[in-house]
C-alpha positions in Angstrom: -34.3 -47.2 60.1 -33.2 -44.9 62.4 -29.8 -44.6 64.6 -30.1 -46.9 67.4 -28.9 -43.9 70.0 -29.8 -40.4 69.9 -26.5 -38.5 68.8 -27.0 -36.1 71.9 -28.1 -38.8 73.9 -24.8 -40.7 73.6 -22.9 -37.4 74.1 -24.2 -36.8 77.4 -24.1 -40.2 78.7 -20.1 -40.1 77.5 -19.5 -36.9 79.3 -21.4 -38.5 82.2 -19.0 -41.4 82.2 -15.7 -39.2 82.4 -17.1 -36.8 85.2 -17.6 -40.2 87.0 -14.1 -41.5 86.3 -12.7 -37.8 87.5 -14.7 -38.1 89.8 -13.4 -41.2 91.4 -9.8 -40.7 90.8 -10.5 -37.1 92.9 -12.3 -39.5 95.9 -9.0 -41.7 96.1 -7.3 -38.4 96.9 -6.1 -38.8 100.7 -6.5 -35.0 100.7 -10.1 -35.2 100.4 -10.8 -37.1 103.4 -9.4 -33.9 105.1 -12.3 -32.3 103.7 -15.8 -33.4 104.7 -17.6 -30.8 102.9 -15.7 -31.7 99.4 -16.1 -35.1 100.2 -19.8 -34.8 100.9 -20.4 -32.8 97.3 -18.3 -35.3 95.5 -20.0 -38.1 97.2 -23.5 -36.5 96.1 -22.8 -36.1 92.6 -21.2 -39.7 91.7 -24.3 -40.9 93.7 -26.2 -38.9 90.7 -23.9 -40.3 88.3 -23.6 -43.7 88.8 -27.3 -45.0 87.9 -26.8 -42.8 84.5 -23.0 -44.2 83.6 -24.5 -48.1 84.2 -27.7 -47.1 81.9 -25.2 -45.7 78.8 -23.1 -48.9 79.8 -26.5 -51.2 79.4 -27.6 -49.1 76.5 -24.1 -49.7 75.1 -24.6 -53.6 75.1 -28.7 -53.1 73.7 -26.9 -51.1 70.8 -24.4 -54.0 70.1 -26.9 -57.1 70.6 -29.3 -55.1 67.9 -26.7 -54.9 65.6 -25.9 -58.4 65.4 -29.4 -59.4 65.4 -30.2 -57.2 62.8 -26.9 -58.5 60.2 -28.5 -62.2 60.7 -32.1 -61.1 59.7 -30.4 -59.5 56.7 -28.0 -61.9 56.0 -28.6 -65.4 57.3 -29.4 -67.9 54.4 -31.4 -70.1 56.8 -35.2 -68.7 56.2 -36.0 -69.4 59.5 -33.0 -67.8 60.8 -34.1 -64.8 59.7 -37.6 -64.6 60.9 -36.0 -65.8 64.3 -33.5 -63.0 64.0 -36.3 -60.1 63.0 -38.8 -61.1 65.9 -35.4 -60.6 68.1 -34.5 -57.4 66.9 -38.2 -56.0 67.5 -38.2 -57.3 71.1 -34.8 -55.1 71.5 -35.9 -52.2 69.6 -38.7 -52.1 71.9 -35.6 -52.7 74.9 -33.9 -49.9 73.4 -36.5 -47.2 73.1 -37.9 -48.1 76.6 -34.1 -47.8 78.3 -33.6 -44.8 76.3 -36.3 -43.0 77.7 -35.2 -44.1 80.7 -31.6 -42.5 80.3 -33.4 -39.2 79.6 -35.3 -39.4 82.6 -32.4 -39.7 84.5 -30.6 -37.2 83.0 -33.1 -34.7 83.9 -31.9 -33.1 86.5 -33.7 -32.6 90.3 -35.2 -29.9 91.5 -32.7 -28.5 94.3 -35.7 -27.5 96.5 -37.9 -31.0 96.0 -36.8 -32.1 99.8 -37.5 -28.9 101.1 -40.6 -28.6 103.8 -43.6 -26.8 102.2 -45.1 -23.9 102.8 -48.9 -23.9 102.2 -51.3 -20.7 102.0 -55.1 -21.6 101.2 -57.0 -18.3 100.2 -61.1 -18.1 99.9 -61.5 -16.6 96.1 -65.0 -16.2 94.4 -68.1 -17.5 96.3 -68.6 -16.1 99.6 -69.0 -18.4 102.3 -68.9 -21.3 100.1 -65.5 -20.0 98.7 -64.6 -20.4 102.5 -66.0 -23.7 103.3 -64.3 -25.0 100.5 -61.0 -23.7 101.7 -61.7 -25.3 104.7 -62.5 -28.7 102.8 -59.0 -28.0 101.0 -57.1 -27.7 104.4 -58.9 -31.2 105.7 -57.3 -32.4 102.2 -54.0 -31.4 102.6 -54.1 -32.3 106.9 -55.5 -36.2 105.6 -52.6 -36.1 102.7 -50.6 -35.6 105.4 -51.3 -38.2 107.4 -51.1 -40.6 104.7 -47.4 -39.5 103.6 -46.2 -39.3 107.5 -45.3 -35.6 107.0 -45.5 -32.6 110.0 -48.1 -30.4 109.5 -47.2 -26.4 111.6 -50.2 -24.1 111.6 -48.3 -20.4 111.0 -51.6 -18.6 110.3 -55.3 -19.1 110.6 -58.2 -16.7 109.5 -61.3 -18.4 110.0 -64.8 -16.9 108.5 -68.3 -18.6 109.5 -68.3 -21.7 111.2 -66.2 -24.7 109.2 -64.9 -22.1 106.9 -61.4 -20.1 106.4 -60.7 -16.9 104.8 -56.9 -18.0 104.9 -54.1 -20.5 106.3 -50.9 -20.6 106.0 -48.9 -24.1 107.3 -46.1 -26.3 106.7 -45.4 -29.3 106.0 -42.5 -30.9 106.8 -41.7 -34.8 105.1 -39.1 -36.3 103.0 -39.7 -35.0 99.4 -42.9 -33.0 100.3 -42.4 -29.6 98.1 -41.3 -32.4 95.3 -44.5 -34.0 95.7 -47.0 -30.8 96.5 -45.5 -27.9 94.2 -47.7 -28.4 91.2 -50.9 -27.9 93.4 -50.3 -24.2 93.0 -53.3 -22.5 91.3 -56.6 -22.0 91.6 -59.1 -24.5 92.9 -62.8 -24.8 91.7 -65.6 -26.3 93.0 -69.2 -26.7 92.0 -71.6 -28.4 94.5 -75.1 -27.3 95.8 -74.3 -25.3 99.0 -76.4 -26.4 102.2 -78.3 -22.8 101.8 -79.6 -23.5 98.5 -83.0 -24.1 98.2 -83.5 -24.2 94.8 -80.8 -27.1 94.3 -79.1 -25.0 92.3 -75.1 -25.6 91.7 -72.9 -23.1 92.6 -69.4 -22.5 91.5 -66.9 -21.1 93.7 -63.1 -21.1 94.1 -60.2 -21.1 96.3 -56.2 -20.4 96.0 -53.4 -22.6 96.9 -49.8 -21.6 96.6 -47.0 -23.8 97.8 -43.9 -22.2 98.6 -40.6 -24.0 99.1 -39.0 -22.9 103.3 -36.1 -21.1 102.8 -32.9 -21.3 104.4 -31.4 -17.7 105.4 -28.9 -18.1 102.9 -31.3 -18.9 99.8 -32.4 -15.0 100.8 -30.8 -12.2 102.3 -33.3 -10.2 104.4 -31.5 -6.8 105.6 -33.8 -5.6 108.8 -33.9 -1.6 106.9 -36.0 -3.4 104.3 -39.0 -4.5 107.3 -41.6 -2.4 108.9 -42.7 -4.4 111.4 -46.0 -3.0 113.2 -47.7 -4.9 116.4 -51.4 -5.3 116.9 -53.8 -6.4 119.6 -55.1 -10.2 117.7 -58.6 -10.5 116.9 -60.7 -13.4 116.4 -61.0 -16.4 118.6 -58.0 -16.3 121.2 -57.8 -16.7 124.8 -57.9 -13.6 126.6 -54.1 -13.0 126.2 -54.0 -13.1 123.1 -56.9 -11.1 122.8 -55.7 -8.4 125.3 -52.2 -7.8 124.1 -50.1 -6.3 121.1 -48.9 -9.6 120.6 -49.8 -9.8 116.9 -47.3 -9.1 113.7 -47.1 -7.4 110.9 -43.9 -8.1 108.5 -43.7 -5.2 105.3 -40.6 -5.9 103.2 -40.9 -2.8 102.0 -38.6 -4.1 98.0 -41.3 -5.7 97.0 -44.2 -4.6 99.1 -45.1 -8.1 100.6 -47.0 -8.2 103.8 -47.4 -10.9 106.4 -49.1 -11.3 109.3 -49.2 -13.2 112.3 -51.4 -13.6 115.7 -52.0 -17.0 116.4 -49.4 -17.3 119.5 -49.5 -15.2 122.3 -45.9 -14.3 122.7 -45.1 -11.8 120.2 -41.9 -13.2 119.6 -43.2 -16.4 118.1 -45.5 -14.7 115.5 -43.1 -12.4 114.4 -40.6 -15.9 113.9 -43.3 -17.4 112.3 -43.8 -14.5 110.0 -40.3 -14.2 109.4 -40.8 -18.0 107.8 -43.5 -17.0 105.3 -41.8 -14.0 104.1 -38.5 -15.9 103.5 -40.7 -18.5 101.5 -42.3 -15.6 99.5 -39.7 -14.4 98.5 -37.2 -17.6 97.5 -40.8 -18.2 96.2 -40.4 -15.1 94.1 -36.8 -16.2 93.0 -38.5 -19.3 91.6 -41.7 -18.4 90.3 -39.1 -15.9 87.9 -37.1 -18.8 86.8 -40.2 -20.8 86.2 -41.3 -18.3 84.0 -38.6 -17.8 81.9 -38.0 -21.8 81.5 -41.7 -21.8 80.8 -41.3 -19.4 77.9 -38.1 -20.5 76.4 -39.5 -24.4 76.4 -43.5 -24.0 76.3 -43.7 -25.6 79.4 -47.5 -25.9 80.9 -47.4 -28.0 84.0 -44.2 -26.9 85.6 -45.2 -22.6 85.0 -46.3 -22.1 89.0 -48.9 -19.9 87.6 -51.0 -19.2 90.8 -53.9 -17.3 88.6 -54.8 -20.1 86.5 -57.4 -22.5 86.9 -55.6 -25.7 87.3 -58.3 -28.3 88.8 -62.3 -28.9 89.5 -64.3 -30.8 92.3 -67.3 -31.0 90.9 -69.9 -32.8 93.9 -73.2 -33.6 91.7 -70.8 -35.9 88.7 -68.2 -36.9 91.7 -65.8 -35.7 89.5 -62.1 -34.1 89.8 -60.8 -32.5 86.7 -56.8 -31.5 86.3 -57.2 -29.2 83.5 -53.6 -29.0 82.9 -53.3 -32.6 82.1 -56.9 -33.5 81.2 -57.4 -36.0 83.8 -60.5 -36.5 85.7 -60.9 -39.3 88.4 -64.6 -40.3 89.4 -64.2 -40.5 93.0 -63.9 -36.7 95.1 -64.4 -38.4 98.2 -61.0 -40.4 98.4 -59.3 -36.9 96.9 -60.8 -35.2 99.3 -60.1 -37.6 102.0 -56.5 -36.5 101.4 -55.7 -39.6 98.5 -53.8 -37.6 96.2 -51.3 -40.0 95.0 -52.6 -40.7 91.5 -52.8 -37.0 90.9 -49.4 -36.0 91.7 -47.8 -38.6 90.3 -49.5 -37.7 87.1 -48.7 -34.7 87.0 -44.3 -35.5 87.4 -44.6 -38.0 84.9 -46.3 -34.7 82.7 -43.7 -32.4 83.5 -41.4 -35.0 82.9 -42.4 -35.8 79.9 -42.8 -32.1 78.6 -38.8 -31.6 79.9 -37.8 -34.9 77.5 -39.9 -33.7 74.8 -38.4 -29.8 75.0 -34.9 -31.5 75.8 -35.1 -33.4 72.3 -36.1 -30.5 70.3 
């Protein structure tokens, strides 16, 4: 029979506890009320606290109830008694294990950047002009997603190939908890469908990349203006004749780390060179992130958290009406509501993996 509480567990749940009770006795400081910054941090972090101190508190009591129930299955002399007292103490062992879990979860901490607005680049891979139509499907996704979770959606950049397909996009989109929600649709993208040219019937396979990038703040990156070449070009593409006819489009090299972006949607060269600005801030928090990722990744054999934007991650496969998450082994029988921008059961899959994978590493 094993301890009723994790050892570590209860050790963090304790410490928990006394941060809150510092905490508090620093909030009834007069002083602080002098100071809304302080008192907005300290406000933050009991608001983090307080569902985790009540959860060791309720745990606490679980513990206590199974012990008592668990001496009378043991020890009553009434037969009865004790079968009574052993179907109780499997009801709170089940209690237990499922607040426990719980406590873990909450213990876990958030991702500073989950509220943040997303940044979203869709890129045409493998497959020609089916690669490109299928980018284009992927946009339509993510606009209809949008619409569903009442977020902004801010075109930044738009290469369009043959009609109804995109080489690239970049966009935003702007929500409460949308980076939280979209981050682990970074990756590659796969579908395999019979294209409209096909005579044969034959299934194609062809892919597109997605990377979403948390917006950065100008202090998550320091961007000194001897690091950018910043070249202007006449736009190209469909325009109106101003923004056909000028240099009005932007090119952004930070020449550290060789990143490019460029921008000629607007006419005013001012506005594509601020909207390029945006993408190469998220790049390179983006950068900051992915590097962190990576070494949390290898030090915990994480698999759904990595941000790995080379690796297949999911199939739409149009003949089976199939979508695949590879990382996760979960397939849903119905593309059209995915497509149609119904992605909730997928992402919320895919936290509670990554969740799951943080308790398991966190236990280890």
């Amino acid at each position: 029979m094993k301890d009723p509480i994790d050892t570590r567990l209860l050790e963090r749940l304790t410490e928990a506890g006394e941060r809150l009770g510092a905490l508090d006795a620093e909030l009834a400081d007069p002083e602080i009320s002098r100071n809304p910054d302080r008192l907005r941090d300290l406000g933050r972090e009991r608001a983090h606290l307080e569902p985790i101190v009540r959860t060791g508190s309720e745990l606490q009591d679980l513990v206590r109830e199974l012990e008592g129930a668990r001496e009378l299955a043991s020890d009553s002399e009434d037969a009865e008694m004790r079968v009574m007292a052993a179907e109780e103490v499997a009801i709170l062992e089940g209690r237990l294990e499922t607040l426990e879990v719980h406590a873990r979860e909450l213990l876990i901490p958030k991702d500073p950047l989950e509220d943040r607005t997303a940044v979203v680049e869709i890129r045409a891979g493998a497959g020609g002009d089916e690669a490109g139509l299928f980018a284009g499907d992927l946009y339509r996704m993510y606009k209809r997603a949008a619409e569903r979770g009442g977020w902004e959606v801010e075109l930044l950049s738009l290469s369009e190939g043959i009609p109804g397909s995109i080489k690239e996009v970049v966009f935003t989109l702007r929500g409460k908890g949308v980076y939280g929600q979209l981050r682990f649709e970074s990756g590659v993208h796969r579908v395999q469908r019979v294209p409209e040219t096909e005579s044969q019937g034959r299934v194609h396979t062809s892919a597109a990349t997605v990377a979403v990038l948390p917006e950065a703040e100008e202090v998550d990156v320091q961007i000194e203006e001897k690091d950018l070449r910043i070249d202007v070009f006449r736009s190209s593409g469909p325009g109106g004749q101003s923004v056909n006819t000028t240099d009005s489009a932007v090119r952004i090299t930070h020449k550290p780390t060789g990143l490019v972006v460029s921008c000629q949607d607007e006419k005013s060269q001012h506005k594509n060179r601020a909207k390029a600005m945006k993408v190469l801030r998220a790049r390179l928090l983006d950068l900051k992130v992915s590097e962190q990722q990576a070494k949390r990744a290898k030090e915990r054999k994480l698999q759904v958290g990595t941000g790995d934007r080379s690796a297949k991650i999911r199939t739409y496969n149009f003949p089976q009406n199939r979508v695949t998450d590879h990382r996760i082994g979960l397939t849903l029988y119905r593309l059209n509501e995915v497509l149609d921008g119904d992605l909730g059961e997928l992402m919320s899959a895919l936290r509670l993996a990554e969740q799951a994978e943080r308790l398991e590493s966190d236990a280890d």
